[in-house]
N, C-alpha and C positions, 0 to 999 in steps of 0.2 A: 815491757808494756803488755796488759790484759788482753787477749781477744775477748771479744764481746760479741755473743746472739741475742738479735735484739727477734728472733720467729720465738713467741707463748702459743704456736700452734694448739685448738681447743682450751685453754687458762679462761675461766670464770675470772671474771672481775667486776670491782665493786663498781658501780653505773654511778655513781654519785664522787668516785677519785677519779675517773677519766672522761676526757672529752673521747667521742667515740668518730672515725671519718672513716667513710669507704669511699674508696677508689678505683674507675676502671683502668687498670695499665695494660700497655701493649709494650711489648720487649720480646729482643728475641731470643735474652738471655733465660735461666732458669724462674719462674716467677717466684719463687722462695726468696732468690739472689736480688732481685727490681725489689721488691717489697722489703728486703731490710736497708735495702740504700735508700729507701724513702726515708724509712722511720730512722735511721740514722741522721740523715742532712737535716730531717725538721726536729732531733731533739738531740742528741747528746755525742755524734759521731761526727763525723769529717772524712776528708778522702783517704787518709791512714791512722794508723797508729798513734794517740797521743797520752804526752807524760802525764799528763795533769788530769786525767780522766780514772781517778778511783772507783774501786768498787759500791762504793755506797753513793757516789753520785748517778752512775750507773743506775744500782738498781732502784734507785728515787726517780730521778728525771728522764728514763730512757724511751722512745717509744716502744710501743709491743706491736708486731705482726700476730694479731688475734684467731685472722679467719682469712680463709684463699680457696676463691669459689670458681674455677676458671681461668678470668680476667680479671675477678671482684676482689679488692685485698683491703682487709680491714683494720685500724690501725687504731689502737687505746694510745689515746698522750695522757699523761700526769695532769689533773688539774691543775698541778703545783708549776708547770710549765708555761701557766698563763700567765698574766702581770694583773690581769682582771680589769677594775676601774677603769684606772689612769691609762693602760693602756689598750684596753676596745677593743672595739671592733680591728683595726689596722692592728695589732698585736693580735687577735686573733687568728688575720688570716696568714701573716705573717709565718705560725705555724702550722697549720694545715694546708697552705696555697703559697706557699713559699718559696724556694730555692730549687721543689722538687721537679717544677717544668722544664728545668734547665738541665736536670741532672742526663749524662749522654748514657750511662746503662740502662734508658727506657725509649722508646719511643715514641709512646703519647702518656699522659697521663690525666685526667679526667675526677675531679671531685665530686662526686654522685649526690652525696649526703653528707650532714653532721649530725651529731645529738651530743647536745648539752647536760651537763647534773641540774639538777632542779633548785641547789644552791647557788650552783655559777650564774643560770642566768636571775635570780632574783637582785643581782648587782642590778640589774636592768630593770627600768620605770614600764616600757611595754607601751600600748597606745594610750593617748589620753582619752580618747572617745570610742576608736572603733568603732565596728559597724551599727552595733547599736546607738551607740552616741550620735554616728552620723543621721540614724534613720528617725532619732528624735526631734534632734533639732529641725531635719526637713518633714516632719508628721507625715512620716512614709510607714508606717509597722510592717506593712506585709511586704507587697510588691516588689518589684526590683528598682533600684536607681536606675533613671536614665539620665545618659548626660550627652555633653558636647564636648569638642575641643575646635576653636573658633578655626576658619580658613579661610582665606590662605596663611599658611604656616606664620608669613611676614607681610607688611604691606601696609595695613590698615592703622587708621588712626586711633587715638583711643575716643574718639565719637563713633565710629565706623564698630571699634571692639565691644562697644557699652549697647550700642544697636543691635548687633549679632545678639550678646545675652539676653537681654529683652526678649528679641525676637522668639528666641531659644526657648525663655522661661512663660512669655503667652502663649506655647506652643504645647506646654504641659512638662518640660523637662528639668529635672532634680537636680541635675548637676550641669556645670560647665567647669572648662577650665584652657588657658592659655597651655600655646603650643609652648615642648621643651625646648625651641631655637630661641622662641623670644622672654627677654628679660628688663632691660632698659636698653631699646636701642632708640635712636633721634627722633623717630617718626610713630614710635609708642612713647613716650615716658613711663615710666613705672606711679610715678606719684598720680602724674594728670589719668592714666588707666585705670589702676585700683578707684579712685573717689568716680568718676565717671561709672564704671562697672555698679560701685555702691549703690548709686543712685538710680541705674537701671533695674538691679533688684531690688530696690526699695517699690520702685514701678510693679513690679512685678506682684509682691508682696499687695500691694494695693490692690490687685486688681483679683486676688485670688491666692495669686500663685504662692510656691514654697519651693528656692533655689537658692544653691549658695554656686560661688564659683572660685576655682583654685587660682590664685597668681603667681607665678611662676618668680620663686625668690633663688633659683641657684646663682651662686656666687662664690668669690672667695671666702674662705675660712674665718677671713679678720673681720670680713664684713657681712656675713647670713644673718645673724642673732639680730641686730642692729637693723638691718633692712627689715625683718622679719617681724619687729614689731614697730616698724616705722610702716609698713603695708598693714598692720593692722589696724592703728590707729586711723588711719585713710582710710577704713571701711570693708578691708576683705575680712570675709566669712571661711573663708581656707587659705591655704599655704601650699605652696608646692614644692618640688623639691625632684632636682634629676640627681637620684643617690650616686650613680656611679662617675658621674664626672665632678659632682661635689662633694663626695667623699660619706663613709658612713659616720664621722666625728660630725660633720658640721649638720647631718639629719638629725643625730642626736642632740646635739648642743640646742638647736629649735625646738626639738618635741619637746623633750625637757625644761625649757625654761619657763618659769613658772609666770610669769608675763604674759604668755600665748598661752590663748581663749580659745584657739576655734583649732581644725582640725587641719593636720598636714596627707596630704593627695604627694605618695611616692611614683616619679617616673622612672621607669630603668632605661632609657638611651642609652645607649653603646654596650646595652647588655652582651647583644649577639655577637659581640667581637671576642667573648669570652665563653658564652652559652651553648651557641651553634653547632660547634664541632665535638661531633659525639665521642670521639676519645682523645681528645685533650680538653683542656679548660679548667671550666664549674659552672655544673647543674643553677638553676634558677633559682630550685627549690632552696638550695643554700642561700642565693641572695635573699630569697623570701622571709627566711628565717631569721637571719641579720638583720634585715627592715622592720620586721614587730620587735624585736628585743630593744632596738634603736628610738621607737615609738612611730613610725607611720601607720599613718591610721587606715589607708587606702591603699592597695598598691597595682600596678599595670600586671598583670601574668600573661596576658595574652589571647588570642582566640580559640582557644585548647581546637586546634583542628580547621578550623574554618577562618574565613577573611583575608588580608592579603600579607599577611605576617603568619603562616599556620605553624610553623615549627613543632617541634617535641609534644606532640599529642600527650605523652603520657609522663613528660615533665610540665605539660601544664596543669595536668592534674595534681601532681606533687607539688606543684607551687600553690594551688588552691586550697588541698589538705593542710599546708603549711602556714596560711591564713589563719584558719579554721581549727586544729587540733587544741582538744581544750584540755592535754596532757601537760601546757605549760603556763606556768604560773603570768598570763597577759591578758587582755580583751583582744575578741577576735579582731581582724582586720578583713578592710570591706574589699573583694576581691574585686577589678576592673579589669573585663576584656572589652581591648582597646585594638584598634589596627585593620582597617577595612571593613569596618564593622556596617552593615546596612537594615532595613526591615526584616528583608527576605529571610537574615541567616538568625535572625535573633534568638528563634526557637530550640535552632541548633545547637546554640550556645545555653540555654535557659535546660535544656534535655541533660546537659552535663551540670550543671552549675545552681540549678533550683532557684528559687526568687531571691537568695539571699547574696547578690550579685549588683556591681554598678555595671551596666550595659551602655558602650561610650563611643559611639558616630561622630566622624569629622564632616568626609565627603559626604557621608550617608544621611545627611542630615541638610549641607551645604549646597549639596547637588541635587538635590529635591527640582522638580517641574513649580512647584509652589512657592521654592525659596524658604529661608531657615525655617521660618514658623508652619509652613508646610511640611518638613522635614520631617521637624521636633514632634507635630503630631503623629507622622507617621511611623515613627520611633515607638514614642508611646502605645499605641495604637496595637504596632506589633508584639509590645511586651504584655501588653494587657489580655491579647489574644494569646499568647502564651500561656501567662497565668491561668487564664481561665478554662486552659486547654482547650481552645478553639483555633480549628486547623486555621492557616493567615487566607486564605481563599475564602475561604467561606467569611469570614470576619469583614473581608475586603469588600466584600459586597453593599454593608451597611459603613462602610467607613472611605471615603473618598480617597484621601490624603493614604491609606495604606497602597489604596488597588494602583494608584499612579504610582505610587514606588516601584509596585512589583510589575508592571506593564515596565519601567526604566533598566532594575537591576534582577528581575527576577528572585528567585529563592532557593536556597538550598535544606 
């Protein structure tokens, strides 16, 4: 039986035959030694010697250890090593996020990034709307989306959740969207919720306004597609979707079906049980990237730095770029920072993020002195002072609803 090096230390390769993944690994072995036992378990090795591994399979499907920068180890796989279609996103990660967290000659391991050929992903339809799509339909061109996410998390009726929107969208706000806990539970229904919510922004719609609101469809697999245009025909204007505990097949299987009109709003829940930890897991930014290829037309990244989730500053910037870069064959997607989000920080948030941002208050809107519609203006209010680069103090003087926020939560 062959030995086989799978280190192409400095090797050119063609960006269009390989998926390309870097890695931060900690070991305390040689990192030459941790980085070919990566690329060995996610392509063509095992823990010894085997028969049946010729050379020409080898040099076709093997992975290559590219680049070793430190802790940074970068790894070309074979196109030819994906199933592509049929088998996805879950066949994707399959190879790059695999076998290798478990492997014991490393200590942590950490997926930073990916990059795709620009053939592999055109398998992939991408958003159907994106953020342009989104800002049409709500006749928003410039500014930023505001929105909501109804609270308390559970509780309320759907007379009580069709009230909130309302309230929400007489208040000036773009968007809303149910929390990712609730779906159909006894004292919401999904059917009676959706057609109520309709008719709230139908309200809305009448009286001015321009708001759609997401409903929250995660489910199982047999049953999202089928719910998803069973929600729609009841009146929702969006779809939701918490990718990571419903999987990236079944966000696909929704975007995609050519049946859904309106736009899917992606939540990441239970991201941080995989993101958090800076040298094990996978970066955001990867799931980022996975959600536009899959078609989400929105997706949560975060407060890059501020509110009550602040995490990876400089991986929320990489999951916004990853929105955003227009190196891949999709429509952008509308970036949401979501997560203790209030007036005061808005600016902060708008300083990294520019207008082309859905800005998204639960408490911060809920908790308001005035109640939702009080919120929702002061929401607005602060974005609009942004926009127009007007410090929020100074704004707050002619604006009521802002200065009682920031008398409650202050600003950053």
């Amino acid at each position: 039986m062959s030995s086989y090096s799978y280190l192409a230390l400095g090797e050119e390769i063609d960006r269009e035959a390989y998926v390309v993944a870097r890695y931060r690994v900690t070991t305390d072995l040689p990192m030459e030694k941790a980085a070919e036992a990566i690329a060995a378990e996610q392509s063509t090795g095992t823990w010894t010697g085997i028969s049946t591994l010729k050379d020409d399979v080898f040099d076709r499907y093997a992975g290559k250890v590219t680049s070793i920068d430190g802790d940074m180890v970068t790894l070309a796989f074979p196109v030819e090593d994906f199933s592509g279609r049929y088998g996805g996103v879950p066949q994707i990660l399959s190879v790059i996020a695999g076998n290798l967290f478990g492997l014991g000659s490393v200590k942590g391991v950490r997926l930073e990034d990916v990059f795709f050929p620009d053939s592999f992903l055109r398998q992939y339809e991408g958003p159907k709307f994106g953020d342009e799509g989104m800002r049409n339909m709500l006749s928003r061109p410039e500014k930023p989306l505001v929105g909501t996410i109804v609270k308390p998390k559970v509780g309320l009726s759907p007379k009580d959740t069709a009230e909130y929107v309302y309230e929400a969208g007489i208040g000036g706000l773009t968007n809303g969207k149910d929390d990712e806990t609730l779906v159909d539970q006894t004292f919401c229904p999904i059917e009676e919720r959706t057609k109520a919510v309709a008719e709230a922004l139908d309200r809305v719609d009448e009286e001015g306004g321009h708001m759609m609101h997401a409903i929250n469809i995660s489910s199982n697999a047999n049953d999202i597609v089928q719910l998803a245009e069973d929600v729609q025909s009841w009146g929702a204007r969006e779809l939701m979707v918490d990718v990571l505990t419903s999987g990236f097949g079944a966000l696909q299987a929704v975007a995609e079906d050519p049946r859904i009109k309106v736009p899917v709003h992606v939540h990441r829940t239970m991201h941080a049980a995989i993101t958090k930890d800076p040298y094990n897991g996978i970066a955001m930014c990867v799931f980022s990237k996975l959600v536009r290829m899959c078609g989400g037309d929105a997706l949560h990244i975060g407060t890059l730095g501020v509110g009550k989730m602040e995490g990876d500053v400089a991986g929320g910037r990489m999951s916004l770029e990853a929105c955003r870069d227009t190196n891949v064959p999709f429509k952008t997607v509308m970036p949401v920072c979501s997560g203790g989000m209030y007036p005061g920080i808005v600016p902060a948030v708008m300083k990294v993020t520019g207008n082309d941002v859905q800005i998204q208050a639960g408490g911060g809107v809920a908790g308001h002195p005035e109640g939702v519609r009080g919120g929702a203006m002061a929401m607005c209010q602060a974005a609009d002072a942004a926009f127009e680069g007007i410090a929020l103090d100074e704004y707050a003087k002619t604006h009521k609803e802002l200065r009682e926020a920031l008398e409650r939560w202050g600003s950053k």
